[in-house]
VEXDREN-2710 file (C-alpha; in Angstrom, 1 decimal):
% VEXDREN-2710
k/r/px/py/pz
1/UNK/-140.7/44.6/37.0
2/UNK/-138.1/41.9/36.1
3/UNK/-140.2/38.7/34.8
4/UNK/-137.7/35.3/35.7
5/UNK/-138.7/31.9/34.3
6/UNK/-141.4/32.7/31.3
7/UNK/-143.0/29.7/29.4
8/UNK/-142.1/31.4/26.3
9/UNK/-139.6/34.1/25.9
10/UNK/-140.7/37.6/23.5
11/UNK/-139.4/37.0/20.4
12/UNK/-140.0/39.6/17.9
13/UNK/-142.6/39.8/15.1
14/UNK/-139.8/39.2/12.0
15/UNK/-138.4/42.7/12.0
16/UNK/-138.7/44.8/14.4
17/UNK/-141.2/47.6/13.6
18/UNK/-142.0/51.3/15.1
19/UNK/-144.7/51.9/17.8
20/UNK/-146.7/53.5/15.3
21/UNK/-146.4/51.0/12.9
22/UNK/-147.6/48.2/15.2
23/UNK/-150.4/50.5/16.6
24/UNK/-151.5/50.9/12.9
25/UNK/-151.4/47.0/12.9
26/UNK/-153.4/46.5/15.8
27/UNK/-156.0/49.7/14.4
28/UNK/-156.7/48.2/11.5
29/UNK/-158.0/44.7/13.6
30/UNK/-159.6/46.4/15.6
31/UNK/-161.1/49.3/13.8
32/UNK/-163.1/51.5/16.4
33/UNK/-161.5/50.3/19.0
34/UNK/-159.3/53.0/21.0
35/UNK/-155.5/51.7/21.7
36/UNK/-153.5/54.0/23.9
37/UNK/-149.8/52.1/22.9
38/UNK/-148.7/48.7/21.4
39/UNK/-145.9/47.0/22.5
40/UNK/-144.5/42.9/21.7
41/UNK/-145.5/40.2/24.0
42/UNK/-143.9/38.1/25.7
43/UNK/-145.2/35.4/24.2
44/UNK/-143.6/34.7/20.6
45/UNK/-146.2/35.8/17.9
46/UNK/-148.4/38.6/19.6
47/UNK/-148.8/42.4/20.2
48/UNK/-149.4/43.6/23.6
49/UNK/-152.6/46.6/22.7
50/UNK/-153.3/48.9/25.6
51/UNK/-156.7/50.1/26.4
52/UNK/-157.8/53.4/27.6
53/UNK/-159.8/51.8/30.1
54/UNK/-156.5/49.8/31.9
55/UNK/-157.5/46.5/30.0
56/UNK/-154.4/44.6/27.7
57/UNK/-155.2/42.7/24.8
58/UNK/-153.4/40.0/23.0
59/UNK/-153.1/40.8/18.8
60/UNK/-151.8/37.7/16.6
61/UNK/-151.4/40.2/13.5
62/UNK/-150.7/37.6/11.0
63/UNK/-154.2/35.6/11.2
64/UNK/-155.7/38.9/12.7
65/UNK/-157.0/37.2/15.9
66/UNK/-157.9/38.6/19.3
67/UNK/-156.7/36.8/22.8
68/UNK/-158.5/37.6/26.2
69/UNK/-156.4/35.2/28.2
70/UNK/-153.4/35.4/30.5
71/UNK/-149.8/34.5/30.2
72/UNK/-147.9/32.8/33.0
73/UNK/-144.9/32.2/34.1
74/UNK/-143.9/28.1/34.8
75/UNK/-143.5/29.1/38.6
76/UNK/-146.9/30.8/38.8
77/UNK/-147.0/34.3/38.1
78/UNK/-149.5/36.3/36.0
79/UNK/-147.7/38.1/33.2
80/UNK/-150.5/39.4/32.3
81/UNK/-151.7/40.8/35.6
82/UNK/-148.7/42.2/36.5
83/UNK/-148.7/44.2/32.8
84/UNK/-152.3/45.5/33.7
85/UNK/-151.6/46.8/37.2
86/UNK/-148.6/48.8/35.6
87/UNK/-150.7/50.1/32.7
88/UNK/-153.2/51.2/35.3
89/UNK/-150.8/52.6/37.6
90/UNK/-149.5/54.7/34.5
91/UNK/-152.9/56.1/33.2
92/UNK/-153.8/57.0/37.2
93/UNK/-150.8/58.9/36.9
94/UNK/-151.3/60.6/33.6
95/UNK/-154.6/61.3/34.9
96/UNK/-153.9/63.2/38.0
97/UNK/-150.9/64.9/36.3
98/UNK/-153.2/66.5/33.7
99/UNK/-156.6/67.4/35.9
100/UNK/-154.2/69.0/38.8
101/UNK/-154.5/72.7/38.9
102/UNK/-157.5/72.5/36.6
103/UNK/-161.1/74.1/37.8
104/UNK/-163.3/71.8/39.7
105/UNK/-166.0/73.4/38.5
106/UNK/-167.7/71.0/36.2
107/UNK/-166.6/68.2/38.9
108/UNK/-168.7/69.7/41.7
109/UNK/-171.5/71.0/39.4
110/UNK/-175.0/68.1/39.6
111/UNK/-173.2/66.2/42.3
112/UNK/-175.2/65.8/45.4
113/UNK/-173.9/67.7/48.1
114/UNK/-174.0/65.8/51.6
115/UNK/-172.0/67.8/55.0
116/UNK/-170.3/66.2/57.7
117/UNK/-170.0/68.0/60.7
118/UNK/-169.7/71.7/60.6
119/UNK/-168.2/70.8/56.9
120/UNK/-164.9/72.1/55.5
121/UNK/-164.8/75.8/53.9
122/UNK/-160.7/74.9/52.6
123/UNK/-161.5/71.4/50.6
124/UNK/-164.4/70.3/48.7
125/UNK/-164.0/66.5/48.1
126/UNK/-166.0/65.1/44.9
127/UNK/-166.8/61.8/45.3
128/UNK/-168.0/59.1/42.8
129/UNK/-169.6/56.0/44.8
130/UNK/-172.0/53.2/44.9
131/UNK/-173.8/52.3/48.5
132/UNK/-172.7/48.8/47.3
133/UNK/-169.1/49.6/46.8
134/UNK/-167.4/48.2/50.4
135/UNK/-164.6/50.2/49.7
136/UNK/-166.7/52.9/49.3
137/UNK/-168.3/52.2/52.8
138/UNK/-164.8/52.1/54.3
139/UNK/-164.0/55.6/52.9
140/UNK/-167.7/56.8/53.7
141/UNK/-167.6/55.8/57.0
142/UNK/-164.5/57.4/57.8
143/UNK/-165.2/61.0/56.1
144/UNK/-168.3/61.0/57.7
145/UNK/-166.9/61.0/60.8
146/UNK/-165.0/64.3/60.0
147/UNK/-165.9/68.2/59.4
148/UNK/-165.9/67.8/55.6
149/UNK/-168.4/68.4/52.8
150/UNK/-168.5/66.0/50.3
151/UNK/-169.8/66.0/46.4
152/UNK/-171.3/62.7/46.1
153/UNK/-171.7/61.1/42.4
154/UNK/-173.2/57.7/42.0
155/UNK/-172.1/55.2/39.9
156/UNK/-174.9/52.5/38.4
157/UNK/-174.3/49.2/39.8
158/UNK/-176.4/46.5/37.4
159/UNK/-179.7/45.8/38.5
160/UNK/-179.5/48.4/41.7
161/UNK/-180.1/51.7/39.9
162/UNK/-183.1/52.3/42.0
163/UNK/-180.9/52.8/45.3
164/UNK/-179.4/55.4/44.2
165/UNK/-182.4/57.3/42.6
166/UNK/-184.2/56.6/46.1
167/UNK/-180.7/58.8/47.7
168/UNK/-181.2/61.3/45.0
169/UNK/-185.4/61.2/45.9
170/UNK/-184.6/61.6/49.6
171/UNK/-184.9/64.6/51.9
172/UNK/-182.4/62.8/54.3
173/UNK/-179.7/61.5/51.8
174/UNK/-177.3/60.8/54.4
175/UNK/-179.7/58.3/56.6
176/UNK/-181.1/57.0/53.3
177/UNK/-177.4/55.7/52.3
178/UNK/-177.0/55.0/55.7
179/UNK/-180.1/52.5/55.6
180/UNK/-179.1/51.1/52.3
181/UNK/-176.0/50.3/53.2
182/UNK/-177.5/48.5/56.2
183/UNK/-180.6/46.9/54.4
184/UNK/-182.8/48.9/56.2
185/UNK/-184.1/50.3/52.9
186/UNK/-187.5/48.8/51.7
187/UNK/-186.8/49.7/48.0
188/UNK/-190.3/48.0/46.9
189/UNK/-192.3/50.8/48.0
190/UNK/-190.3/53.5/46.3
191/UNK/-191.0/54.8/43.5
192/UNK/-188.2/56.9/41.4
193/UNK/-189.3/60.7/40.1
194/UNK/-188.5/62.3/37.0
195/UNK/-186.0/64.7/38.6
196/UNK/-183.6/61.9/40.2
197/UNK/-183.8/60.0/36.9
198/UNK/-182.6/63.0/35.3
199/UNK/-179.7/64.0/38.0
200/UNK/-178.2/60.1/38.0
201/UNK/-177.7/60.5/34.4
202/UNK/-176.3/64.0/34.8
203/UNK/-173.6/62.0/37.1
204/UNK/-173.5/58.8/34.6
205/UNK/-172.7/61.7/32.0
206/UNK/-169.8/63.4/34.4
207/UNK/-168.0/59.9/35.0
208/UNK/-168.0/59.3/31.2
209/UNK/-166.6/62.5/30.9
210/UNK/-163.7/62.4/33.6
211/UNK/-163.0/58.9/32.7
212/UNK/-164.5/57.1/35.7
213/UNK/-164.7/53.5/35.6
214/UNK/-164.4/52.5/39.1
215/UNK/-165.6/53.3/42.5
216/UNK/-164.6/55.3/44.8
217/UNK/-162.6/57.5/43.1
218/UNK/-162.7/61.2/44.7
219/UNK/-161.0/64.5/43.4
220/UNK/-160.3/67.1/46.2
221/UNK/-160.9/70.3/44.8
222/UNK/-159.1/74.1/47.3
223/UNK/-160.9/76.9/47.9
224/UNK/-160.1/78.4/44.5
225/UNK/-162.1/75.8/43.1
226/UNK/-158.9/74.3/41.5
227/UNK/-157.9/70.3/42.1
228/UNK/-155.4/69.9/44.2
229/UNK/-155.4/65.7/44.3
230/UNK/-156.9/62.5/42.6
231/UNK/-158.2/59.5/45.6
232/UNK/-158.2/56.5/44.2
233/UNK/-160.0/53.6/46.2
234/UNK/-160.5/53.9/49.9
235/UNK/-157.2/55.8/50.5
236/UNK/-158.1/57.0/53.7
237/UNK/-154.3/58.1/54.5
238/UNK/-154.1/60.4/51.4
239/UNK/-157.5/61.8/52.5
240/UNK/-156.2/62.4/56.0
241/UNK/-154.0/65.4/53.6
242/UNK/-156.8/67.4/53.2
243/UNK/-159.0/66.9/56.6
244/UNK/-158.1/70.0/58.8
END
C-alpha cells in the first residue's frame, strides 16, 4: 500500500546492505529472539525486524536500541499498523499454503469432540476457542446451528483457565459452554480434576505447535483426514464452503 505524506521519509542506513546482512544486524541485538525478515524503515535511522508472531519492531543498529512505538503519517495514518496487518496477512498466507493437503491427524488428535446436529461425515472442523472470545461466540453460535462436528481446542484466557477445565470436566460440554458463555456457570463450586488439567495442556501444547496465537482460528480437515482450509476469525462465509 502506497504511504503519501510521511513525517520522515526512509532514508537508507549509509550503504545499502543485503537482507541477510541486516537480519544478521538485527540477530546480533537481539540474540534469541526469532526474526522472520528485516527490512529499512521509514523513518531515517531504523530497521524494520519482523516477528514470527505478526509483531514489527523498530532496530536503531548504531546505538543498538529497541523501539515499540508507531510511526505516523502528518495526516493521521499508522505506518506502523498498516505494516503489521500486511506482515500478518503474509504469514496467514504462508501458513495455510504449507499445512494444505497435509494430514489432520495430529490436529484432531486430544481435541474435544462436540456434534451439532446429525454431524458432518465429509468435513471435520478443528477449532481453537475461548468461551470468552466474542468472535468465537459468533462463529459458535452459527456452526452450532448446523449438521457439523466440530474439534474444539481451548485457548487459556488469563485468570479464566478454570472455564475451560470445568468444559473439559463436563458430561454436557456443549450446555456447560453454553452456560459460561451466558454466566450461568457458578465456577466457585467446581473443582478441576487431574485429567482435564492434563487434556488443556495437551491443547496449550497443539497451539504452540501449529502456531496459534489467536482465537478462533479453525482448520477444516476432508474425509481423507487431509486439510482442505485454514478459518481465521469468525469467517462465517468461508465456513459456509464446507457446511453441506
Amino acid at each position: 500500500m502506497k504511504i503519501k505524506n510521511l513525517i520522515l521519509s526512509g532514508l537508507l542506513l549509509g550503504s545499502v546492505a543485503s537482507a541477510d546482512n541486516l537480519k544478521q544486524i538485527v540477530s546480533d541485538i537481539i540474540p534469541g529472539t526469532t526474526v522472520s525478515k528485516v527490512q529499512y524503515a521509514q523513518l531515517n535511522g531504523l530497521l524494520k525486524a519482523y516477528l514470527p508472531n505478526g509483531q514489527i519492531l523498530y532496530i536503531e543498529p548504531n546505538q543498538k536500541l529497541i523501539f515499540f512505538g508507531e510511526i505516523w503519517t502528518n495526516d493521521g495514518v499508522s505506518v506502523t499498523a498498516l505494516d503489521t496487518q500486511n506482515w500478518q496477512k503474509e504469514l496467514r498466507e504462508l501458513e495455510e499454503s504449507n499445512i494444505i493437503g497435509t494430514d489432520g491427524n495430529d490436529l484432531v488428535k486430544d481435541s474435544l469432540k462436540l456434534t451439532f446436529g446429525t454431524g458432518s461425515s465429509e468435513y471435520k472442523f478443528v477449532m481453537f476457542t475461548n468461551p470468552f472470545c466474542y468472535n468465537c461466540v459468533d462463529l459458535e453460535n452459527f456452526l452450532k446451528t448446523q449438521n457439523i462436528t466440530v474439534y474444539s481446542n481451548f485457548l487459556h484466557f488469563q485468570g479464566r483457565e478454570a472455564y475451560n477445565l470445568a468444559i473439559l470436566d463436563s458430561k454436557n460440554s456443549i450446555k456447560t459452554i453454553e452456560d459460561i458463555q451466558t454466566n450461568k456457570f457458578d465456577i466457585s463450586s467446581y473443582t478441576p480434576t487431574t485429567n482435564a488439567k492434563q487434556a488443556l495442556e495437551k491443547m496449550q501444547q497443539k497451539a504452540q505447535h501449529f502456531n496459534v496465537t489467536f482465537t478462533p482460528k479453525v482448520f477444516v480437515i476432508d474425509k481423507d483426514n487431509k486439510v482442505v482450509a485454514v478459518i481465521n476469525g469468525a469467517d462465517i462465509q468461508k465456513a459456509k464452503q464446507f457446511i453441506k
